[in-house]
PASEMAR-477558 format. One record per residue: residue in three letters; x, y, z of N, C-alpha, C in turn. Coordinates in Angstrom, 3 decimals. Layout:
# residues N
  residuo    n_east   n_north      n_up   ca_east  ca_north     ca_up    c_east   c_north      c_up
      ALA         X         Y         Z         X         Y         Z         X         Y         Z
...
***
This chain:
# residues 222
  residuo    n_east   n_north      n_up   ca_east  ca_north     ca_up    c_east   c_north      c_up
      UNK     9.072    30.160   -26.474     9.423    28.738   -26.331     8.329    27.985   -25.549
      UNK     7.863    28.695   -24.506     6.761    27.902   -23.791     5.438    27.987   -24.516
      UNK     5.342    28.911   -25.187     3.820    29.256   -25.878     3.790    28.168   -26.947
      UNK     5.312    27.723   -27.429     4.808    26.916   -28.512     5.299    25.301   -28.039
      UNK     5.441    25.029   -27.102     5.409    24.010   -26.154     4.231    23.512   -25.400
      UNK     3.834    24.195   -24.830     2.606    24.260   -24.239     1.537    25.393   -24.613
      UNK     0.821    25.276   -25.694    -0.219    26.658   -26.378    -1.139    26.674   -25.526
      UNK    -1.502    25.606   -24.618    -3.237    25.914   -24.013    -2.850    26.588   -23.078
      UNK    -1.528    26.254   -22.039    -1.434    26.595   -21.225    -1.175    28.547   -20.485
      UNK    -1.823    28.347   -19.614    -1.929    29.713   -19.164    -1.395    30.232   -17.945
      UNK     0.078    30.866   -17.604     0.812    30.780   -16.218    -0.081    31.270   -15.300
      UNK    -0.637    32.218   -15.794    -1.568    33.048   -14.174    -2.694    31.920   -13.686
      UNK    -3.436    30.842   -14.622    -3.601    29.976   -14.084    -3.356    28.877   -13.464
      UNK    -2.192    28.388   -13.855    -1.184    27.570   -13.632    -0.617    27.663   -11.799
      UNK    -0.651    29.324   -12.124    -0.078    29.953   -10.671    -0.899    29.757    -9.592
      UNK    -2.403    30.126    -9.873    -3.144    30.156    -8.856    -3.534    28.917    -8.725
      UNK    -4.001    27.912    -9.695    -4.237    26.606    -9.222    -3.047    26.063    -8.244
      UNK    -1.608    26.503    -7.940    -0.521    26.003    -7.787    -0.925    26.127    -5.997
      UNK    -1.341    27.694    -6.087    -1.315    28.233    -4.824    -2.417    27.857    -4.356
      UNK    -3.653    27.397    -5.128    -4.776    27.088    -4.110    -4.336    25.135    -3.438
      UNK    -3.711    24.551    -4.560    -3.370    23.691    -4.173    -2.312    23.338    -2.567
      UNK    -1.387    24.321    -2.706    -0.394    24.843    -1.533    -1.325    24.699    -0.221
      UNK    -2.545    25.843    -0.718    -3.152    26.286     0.422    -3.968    25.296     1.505
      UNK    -4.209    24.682     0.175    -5.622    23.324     0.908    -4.462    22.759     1.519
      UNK    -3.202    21.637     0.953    -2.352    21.232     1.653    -1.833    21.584     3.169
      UNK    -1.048    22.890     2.946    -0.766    23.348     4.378    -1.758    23.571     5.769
      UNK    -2.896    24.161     5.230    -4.092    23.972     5.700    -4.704    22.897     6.868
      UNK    -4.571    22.033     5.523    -5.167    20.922     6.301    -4.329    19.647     6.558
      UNK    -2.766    20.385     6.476    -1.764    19.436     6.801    -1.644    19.797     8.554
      UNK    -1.724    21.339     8.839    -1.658    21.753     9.983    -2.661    21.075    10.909
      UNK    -3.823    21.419    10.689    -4.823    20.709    11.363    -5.258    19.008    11.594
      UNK    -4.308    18.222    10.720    -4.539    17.015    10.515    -3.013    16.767    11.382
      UNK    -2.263    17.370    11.527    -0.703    16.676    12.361    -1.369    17.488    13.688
      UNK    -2.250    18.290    13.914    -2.717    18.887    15.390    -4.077    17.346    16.065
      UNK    -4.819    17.005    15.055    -5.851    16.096    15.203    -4.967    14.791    15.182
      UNK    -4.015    14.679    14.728    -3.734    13.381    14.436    -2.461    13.073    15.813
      UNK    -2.100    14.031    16.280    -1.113    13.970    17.793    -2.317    13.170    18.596
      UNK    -3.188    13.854    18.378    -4.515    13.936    19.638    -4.808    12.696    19.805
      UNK    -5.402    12.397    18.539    -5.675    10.712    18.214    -4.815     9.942    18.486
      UNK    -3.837     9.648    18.335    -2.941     9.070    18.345    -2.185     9.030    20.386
      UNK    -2.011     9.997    20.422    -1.799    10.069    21.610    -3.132     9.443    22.665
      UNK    -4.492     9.145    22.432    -5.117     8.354    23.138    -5.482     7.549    22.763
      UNK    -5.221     6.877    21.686    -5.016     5.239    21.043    -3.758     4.809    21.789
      UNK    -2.880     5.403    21.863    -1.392     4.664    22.569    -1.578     4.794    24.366
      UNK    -2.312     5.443    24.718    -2.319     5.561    25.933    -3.015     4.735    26.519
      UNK    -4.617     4.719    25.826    -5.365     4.037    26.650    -5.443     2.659    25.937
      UNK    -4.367     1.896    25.170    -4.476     0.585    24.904    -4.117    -0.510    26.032
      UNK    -3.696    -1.111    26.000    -3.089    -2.541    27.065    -1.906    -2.088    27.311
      UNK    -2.056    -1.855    28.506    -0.749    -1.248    29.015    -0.281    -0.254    28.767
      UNK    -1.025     0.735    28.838    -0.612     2.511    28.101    -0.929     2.641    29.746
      UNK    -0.606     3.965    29.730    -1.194     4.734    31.049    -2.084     4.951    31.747
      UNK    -3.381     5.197    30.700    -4.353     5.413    31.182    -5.628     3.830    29.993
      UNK    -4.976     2.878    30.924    -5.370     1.626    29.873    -7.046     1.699    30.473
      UNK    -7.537     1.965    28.887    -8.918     1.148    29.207    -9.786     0.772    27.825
      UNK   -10.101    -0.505    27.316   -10.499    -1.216    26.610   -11.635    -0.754    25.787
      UNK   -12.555    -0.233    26.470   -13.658     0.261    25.515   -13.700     1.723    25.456
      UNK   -12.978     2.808    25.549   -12.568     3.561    25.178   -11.704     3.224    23.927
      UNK   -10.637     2.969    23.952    -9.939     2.720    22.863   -10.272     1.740    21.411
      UNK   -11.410     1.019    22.062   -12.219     0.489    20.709   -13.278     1.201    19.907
      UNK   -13.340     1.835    20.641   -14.237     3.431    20.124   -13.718     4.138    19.486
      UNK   -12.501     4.739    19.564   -11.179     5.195    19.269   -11.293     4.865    17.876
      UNK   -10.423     3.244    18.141    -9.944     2.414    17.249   -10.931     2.508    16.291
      UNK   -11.985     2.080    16.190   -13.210     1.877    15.751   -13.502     3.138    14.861
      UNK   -13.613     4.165    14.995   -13.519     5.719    14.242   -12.366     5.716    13.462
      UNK   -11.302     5.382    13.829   -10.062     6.054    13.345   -10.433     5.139    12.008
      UNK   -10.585     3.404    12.405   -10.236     2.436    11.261   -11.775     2.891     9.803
      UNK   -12.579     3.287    10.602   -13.734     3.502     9.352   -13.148     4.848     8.783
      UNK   -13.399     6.343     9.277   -12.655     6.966     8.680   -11.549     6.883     7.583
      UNK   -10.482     6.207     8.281    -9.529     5.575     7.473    -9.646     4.846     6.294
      UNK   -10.875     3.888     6.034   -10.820     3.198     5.080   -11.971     3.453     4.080
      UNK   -12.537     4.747     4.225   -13.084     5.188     3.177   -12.866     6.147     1.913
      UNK   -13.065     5.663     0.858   -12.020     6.456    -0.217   -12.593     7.857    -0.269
      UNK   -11.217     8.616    -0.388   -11.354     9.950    -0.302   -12.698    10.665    -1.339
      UNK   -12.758     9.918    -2.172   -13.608    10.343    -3.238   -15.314    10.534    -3.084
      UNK   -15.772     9.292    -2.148   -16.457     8.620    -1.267   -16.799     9.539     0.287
      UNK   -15.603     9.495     0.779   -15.758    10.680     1.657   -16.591    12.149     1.807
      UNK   -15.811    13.104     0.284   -16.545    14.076    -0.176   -17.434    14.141     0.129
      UNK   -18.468    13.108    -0.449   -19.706    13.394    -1.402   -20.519    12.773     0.175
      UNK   -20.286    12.247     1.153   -20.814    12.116     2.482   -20.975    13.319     3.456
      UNK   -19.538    13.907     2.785   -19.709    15.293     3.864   -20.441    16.486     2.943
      UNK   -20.963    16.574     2.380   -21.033    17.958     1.394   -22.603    17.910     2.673
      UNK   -22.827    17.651     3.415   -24.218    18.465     3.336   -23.545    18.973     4.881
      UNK   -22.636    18.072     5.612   -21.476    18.868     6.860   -20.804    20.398     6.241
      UNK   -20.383    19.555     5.380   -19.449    21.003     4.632   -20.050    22.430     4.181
      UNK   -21.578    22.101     3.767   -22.178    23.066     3.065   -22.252    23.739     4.331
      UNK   -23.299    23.248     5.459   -23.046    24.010     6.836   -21.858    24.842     6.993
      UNK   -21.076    23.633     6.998   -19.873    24.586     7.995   -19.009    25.642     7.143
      UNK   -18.858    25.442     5.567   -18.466    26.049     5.029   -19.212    27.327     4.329
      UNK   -20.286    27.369     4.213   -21.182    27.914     3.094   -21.482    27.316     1.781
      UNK   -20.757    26.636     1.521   -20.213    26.306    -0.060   -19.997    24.793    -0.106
      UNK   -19.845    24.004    -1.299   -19.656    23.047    -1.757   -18.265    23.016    -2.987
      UNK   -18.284    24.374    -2.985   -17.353    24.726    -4.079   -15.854    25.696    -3.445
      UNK   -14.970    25.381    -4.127   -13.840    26.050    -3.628   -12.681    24.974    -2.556
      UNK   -11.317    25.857    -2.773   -10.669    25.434    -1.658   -10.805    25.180    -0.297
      UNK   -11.262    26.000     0.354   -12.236    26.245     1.740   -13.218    24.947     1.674
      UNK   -14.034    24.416     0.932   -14.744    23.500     0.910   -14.055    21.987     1.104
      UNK   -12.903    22.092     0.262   -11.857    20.877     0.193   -11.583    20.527     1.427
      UNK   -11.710    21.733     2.688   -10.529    21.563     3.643   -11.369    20.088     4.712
      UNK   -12.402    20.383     5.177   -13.207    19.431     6.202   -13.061    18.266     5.384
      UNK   -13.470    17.650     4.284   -13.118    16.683     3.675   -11.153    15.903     4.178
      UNK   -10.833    16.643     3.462    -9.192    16.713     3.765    -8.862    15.950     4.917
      UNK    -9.101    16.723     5.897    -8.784    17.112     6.994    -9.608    15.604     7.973
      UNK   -10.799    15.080     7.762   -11.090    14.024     8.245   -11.132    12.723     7.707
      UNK   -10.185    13.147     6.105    -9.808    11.918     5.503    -8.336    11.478     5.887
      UNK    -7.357    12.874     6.345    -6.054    12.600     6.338    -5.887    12.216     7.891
      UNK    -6.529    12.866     8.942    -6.432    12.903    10.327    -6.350    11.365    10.928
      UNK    -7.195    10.718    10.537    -7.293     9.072    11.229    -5.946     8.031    10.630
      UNK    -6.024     8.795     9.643    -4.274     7.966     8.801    -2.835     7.925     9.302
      UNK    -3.078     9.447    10.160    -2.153     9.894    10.875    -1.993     9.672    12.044
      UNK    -3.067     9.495    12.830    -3.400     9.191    14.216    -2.581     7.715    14.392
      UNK    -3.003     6.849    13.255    -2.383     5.342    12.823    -0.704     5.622    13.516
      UNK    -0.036     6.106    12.226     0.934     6.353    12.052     1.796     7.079    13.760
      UNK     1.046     7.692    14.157     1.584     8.089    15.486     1.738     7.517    16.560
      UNK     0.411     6.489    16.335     0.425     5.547    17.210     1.603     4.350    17.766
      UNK     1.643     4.347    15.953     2.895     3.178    15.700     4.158     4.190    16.111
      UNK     4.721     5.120    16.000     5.629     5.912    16.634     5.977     5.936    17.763
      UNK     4.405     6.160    19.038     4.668     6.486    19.896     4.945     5.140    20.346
      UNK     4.257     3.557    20.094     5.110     2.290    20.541     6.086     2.190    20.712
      UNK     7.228     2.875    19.337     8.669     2.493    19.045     9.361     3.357    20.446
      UNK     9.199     4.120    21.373     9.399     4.825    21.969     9.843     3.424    23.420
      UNK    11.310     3.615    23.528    11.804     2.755    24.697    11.285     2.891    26.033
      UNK    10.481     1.633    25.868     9.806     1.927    27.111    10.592     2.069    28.412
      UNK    11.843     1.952    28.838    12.664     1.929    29.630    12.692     3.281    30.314
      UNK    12.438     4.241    28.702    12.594     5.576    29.405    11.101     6.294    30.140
      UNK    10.117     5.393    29.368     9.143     6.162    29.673     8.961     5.644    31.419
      UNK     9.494     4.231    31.578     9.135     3.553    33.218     9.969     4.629    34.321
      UNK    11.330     5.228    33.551    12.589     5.699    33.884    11.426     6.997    34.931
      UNK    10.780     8.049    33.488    10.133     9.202    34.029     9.216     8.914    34.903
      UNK     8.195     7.906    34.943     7.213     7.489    35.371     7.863     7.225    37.020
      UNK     9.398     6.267    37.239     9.503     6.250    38.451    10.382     7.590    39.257
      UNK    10.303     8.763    38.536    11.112    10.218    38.905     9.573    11.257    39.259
      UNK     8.331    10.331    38.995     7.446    11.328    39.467     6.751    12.399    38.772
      UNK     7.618    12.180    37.115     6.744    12.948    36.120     5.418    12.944    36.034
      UNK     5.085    14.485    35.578     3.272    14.484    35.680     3.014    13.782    33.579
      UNK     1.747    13.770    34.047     1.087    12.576    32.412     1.246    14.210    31.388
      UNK     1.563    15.312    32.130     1.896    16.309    30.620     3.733    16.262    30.501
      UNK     4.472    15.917    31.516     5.659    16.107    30.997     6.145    14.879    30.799
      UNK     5.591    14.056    30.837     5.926    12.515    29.965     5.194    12.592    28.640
      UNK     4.166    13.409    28.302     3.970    13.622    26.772     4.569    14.068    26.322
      UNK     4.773    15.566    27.051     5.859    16.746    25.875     6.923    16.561    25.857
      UNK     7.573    15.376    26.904     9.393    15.960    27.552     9.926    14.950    27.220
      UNK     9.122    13.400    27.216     9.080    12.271    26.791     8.981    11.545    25.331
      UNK     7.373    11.273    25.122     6.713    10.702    24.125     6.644    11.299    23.086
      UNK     6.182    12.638    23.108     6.761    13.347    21.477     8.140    13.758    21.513
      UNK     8.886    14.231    22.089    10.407    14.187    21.594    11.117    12.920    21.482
      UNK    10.811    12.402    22.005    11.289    10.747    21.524    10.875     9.956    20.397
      UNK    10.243    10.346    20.089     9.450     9.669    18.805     8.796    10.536    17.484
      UNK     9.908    11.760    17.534     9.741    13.154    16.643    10.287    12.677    14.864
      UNK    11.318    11.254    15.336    11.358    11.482    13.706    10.454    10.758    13.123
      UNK     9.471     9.645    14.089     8.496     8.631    13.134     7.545     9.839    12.974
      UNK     7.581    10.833    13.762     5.887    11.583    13.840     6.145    12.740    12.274
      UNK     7.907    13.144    12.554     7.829    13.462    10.771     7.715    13.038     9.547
      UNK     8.416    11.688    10.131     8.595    10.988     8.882     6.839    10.446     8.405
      UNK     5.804    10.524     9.648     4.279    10.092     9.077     4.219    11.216     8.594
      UNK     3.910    12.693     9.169     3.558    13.282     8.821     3.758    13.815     6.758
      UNK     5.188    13.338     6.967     5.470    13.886     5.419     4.500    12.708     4.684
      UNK     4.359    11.422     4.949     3.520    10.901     4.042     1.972    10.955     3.862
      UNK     1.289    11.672     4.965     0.375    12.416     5.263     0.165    13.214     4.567
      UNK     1.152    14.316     4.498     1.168    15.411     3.357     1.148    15.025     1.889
      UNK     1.912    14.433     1.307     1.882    13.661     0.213     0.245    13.007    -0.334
      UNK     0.000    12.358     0.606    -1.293    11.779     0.434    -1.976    13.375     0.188
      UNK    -2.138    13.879     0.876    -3.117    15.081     0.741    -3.287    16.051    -0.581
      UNK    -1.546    16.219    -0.666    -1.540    16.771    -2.176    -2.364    15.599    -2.845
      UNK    -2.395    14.534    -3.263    -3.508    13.744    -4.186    -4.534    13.899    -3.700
      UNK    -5.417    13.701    -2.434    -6.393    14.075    -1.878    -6.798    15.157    -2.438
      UNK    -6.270    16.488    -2.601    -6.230    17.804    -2.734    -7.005    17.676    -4.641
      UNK    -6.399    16.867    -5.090    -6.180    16.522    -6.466    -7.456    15.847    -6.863
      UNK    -7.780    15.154    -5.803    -9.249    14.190    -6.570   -10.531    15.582    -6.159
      UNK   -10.281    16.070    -5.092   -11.120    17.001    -4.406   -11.162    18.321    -5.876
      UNK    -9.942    18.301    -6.691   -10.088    19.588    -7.430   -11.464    18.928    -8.634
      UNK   -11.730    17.931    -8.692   -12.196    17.345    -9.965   -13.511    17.412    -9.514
      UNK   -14.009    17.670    -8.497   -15.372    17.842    -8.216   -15.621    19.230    -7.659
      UNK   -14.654    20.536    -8.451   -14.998    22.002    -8.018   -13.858    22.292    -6.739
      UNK   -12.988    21.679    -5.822   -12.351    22.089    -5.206   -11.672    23.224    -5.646
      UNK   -10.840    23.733    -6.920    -9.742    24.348    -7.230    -8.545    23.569    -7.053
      UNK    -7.449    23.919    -7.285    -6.275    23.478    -7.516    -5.910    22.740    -8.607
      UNK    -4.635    22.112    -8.713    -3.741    21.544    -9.957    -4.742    20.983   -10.324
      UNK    -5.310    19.712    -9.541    -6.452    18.731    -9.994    -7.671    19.234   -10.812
      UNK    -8.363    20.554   -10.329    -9.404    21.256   -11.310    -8.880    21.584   -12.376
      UNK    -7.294    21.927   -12.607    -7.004    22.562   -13.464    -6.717    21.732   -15.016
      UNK    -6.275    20.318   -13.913    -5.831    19.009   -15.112    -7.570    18.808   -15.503
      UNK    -7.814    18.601   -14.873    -9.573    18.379   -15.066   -10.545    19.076   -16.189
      UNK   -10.312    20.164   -15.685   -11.417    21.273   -16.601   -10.553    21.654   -17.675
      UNK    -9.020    22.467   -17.695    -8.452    22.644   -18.837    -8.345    22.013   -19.703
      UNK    -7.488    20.894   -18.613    -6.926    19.910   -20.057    -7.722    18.247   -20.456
      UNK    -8.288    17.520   -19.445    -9.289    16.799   -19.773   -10.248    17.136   -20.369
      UNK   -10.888    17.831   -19.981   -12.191    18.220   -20.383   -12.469    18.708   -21.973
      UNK   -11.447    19.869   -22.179   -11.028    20.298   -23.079    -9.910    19.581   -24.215
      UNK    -9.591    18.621   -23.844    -8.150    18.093   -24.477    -7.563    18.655   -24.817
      UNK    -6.560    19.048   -23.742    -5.555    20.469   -23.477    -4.663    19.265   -23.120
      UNK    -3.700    18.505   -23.207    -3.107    17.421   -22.794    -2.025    17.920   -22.673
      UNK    -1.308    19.669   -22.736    -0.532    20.052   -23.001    -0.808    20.897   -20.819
      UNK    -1.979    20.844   -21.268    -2.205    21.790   -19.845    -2.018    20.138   -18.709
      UNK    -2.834    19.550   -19.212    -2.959    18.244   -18.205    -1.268    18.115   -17.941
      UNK    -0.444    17.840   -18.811     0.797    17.300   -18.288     1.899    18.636   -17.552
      UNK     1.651    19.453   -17.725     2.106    20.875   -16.884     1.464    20.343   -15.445
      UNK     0.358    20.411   -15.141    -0.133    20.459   -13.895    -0.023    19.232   -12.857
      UNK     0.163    17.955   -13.898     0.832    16.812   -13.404     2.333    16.723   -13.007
      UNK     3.287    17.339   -13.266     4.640    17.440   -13.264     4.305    18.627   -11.923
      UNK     3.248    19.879   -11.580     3.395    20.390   -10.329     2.966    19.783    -9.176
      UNK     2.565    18.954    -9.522     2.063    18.283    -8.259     3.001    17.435    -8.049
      UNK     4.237    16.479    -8.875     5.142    15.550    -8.963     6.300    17.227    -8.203
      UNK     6.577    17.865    -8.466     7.712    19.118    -8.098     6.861    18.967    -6.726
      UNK     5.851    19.421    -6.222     5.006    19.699    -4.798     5.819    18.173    -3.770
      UNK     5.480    17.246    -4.721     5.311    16.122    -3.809     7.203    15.694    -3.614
      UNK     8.007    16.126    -4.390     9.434    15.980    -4.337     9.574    16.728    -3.283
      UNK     9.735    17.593    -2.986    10.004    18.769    -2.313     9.384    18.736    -1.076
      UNK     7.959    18.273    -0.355     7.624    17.549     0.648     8.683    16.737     1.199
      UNK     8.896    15.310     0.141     9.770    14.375     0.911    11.061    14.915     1.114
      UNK    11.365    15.672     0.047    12.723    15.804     0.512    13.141    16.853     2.236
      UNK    12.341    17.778     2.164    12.099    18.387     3.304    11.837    17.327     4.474
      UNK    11.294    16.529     4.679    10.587    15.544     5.508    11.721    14.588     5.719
      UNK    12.386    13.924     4.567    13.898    13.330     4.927    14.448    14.122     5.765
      UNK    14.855    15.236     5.021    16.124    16.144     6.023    15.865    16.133     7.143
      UNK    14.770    16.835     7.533    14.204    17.187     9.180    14.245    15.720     9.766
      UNK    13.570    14.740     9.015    13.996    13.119    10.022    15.354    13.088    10.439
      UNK    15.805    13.140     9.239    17.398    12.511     9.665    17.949    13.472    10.717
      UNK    17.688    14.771    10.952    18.298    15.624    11.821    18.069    15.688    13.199
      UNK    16.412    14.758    13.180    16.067    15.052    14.400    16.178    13.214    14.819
      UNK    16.705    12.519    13.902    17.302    11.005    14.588    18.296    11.033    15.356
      UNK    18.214    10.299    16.280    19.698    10.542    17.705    20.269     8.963    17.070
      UNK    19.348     7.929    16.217    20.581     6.654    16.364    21.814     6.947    15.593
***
């Protein structure tokens, strides 16, 4: 039934493009919600009236996060390949995808945390601040548990983005779904393979949000 549904298509490839796709994602979803706390946590701090307020620090900040941010992922790549070749060996492969990824998704997120850690009642943070809390247990005990469901709810759209990220990155040798829609079925006019590998990345990206809902809503106190 599938052979004569889909003839080009090939599961063991199907599979591994699935999993290299997985891989780059989680990857550089981990490292981009670890970079993007960071960021984020000293964009909110050292703005006007953060804790440790100071102006040209945070326009420096600001200033990185917003260029980063607004360069297309595609664009990005092809800036870092001679970073990447260094740091990676390669220009080719999943492993190659990841530094790209990872400093396209990180400043998006940093955004997003930022705006989180605002929504955070300042009442409570003045509350800890006048009990004598040190600036690490008003981060950990405070500012990220208080503001855990905006930091999931970015993060899942972070992830999302990345699976496509992941996707434009396969079309220039990364691996994954995207190489696979690319080289199989574009390239080849396999339109049978192209729309298989489009529907896994649509299953990938369901299954993100829906995970990312649940955990919000569970970890919302309103």
């Amino acid at each position: 039934m599938i052979a004569s549904l889909f003839p080009h298509l090939k599961l063991d490839q199907l599979w591994a493009a699935t999993l290299e796709t997985l891989y780059m994602t989680s990857l550089s979803g981990i490292a981009t919600f670890l970079l993007g706390i960071a960021l984020g946590l000293a964009l909110f701090l050292t703005a006007r009236g953060g804790l440790f307020q100071n102006k040209p620090l945070y326009t420096v900040i600001s200033v990185i996060v917003n260029v980063f941010r607004s360069i297309p992922f595609i664009i990005l790549i092809v800036l870092l390949i001679p970073f990447t070749k260094t740091l990676i060996g390669t220009i080719l492969g999943a492993n190659a995808a990841l530094p790209a990824l990872i400093v396209g998704a990180a400043p998006f997120y940093a955004r997003l945390v930022e705006i989180g850690l605002r929504e955070v009642d300042k009442g409570v943070i003045e509350a800890s601040r006048s009990m004598g809390a040190r600036v690490s247990t008003l981060i950990f005990r405070v500012l990220l548990p208080e503001s855990s469901p905006a930091l999931v709810s970015g993060i899942t759209v972070t992830l999302i983005a990345l699976v496509s990220y992941s996707a434009m990155a396969g079309v220039i040798g990364a691996g994954g779904l995207g190489n696979l829609a690319y080289l199989e079925g574009f390239q080849r006019n396999h339109n049978d393979v192209t729309l298989v590998a489009t529907v896994m990345i649509l299953i990938i990206v369901f299954i993100i949000q829906l995970v990312g809902d649940v955990i919000t809503s569970l970890l919302d106190k309103r």
